[in-house]
N, C-alpha and C positions, 0 to 999 in steps of 0.2 A: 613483408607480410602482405596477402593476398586481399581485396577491399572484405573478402565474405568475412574474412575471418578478422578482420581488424570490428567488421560492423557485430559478429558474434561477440568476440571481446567485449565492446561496448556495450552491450544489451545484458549481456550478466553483470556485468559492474554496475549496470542500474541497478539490474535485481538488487543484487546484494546491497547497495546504498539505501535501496527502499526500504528493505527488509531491516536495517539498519536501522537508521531511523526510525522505522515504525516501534522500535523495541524498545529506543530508549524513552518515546512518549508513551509507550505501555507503562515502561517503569513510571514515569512520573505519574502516571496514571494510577498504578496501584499503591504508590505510595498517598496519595490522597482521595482514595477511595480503596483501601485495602479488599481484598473478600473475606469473610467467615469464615473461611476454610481453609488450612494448607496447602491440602492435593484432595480438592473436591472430586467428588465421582460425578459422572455425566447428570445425571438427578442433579444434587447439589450445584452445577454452575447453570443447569437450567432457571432454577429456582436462581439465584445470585441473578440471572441475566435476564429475569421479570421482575427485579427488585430494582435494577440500575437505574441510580438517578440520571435524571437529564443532563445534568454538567459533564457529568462521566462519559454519558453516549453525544456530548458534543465533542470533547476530546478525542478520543475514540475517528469520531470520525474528521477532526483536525488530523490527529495524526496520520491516517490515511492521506488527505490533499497535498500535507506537506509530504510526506515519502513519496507518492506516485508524482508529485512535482521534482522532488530532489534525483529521482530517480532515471526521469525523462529528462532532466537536465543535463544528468553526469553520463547518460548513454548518449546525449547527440554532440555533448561536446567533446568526447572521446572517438567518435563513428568519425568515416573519412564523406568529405563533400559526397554531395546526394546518397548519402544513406542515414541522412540524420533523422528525418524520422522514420524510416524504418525501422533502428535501433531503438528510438524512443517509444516507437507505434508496438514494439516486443514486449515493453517491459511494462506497456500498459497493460499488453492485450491478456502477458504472463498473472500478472497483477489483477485484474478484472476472472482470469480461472481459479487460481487462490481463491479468492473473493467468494465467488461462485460454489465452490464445494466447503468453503468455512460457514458461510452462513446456511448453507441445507444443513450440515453438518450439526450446527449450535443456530438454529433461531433467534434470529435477535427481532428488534423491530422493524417494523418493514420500509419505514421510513428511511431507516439508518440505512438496511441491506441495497436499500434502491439509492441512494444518494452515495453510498461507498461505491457500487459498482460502476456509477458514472464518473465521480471521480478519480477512479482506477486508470479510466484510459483518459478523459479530458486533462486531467494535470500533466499525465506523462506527457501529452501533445504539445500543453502548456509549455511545459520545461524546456522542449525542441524549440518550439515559438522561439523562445528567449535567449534559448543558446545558439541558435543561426542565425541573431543579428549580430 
């Protein structure tokens, strides 16, 4: 396999790690802070997502650091010499656009939207940090 494609390899298998991860701390997430709603309409998680407690929007954005960590981890340890962070610097960057059209999308605080989109790319970098020693 060619380095591009070994380093493309690597940057989706962050995604997907990320993405992974991020899901199951959702779940644990809605299990102790359930919503009101089964399949709220856009109204309804608005209103749910002016109600979120703090705890909640700290997890939330735990689980962000740790996926965009696990995610630039498992993309530079997988990527071939000198393109590790490039693969990790993808899945941040993939991670930080997500980011960016969820929170125009659903409003959250602006706190959180600004502190998620920096740790979208800072962890993924992290994760390389960690995995190229």
């Amino acid at each position: 396999m060619t380095s591009i494609i070994k380093t493309i390899f690597a940057a989706v298998l962050g995604i997907i790690i990320s993405l992974c991860v991020y899901e199951l701390v959702d779940a644990l997430n809605g299990k102790w802070y359930p919503s009101t709603h089964l399949q709220p309409t856009y109204e309804q998680r608005l209103k749910d997502l002016e109600n979120m407690p703090l705890a909640s929007m700290l997890i939330v954005l735990a689980g962000y650091i740790v996926a965009s960590f696990m995610g630039g981890y498992a993309a530079a340890r997988v990527a071939p010499d000198g393109k590790k962070w490039v693969a990790a610097g993808s899945v941040g960057f993939f991670l930080l656009l997500g980011g960016i059209v969820y929170f125009m999308a659903l409003p959250h605080a602006l706190w959180l939207s600004i502190s998620s989109c920096l740790a979208f790319v800072v962890m993924s970098l992290a994760g390389a940090k960690i995995a190229s020693r």
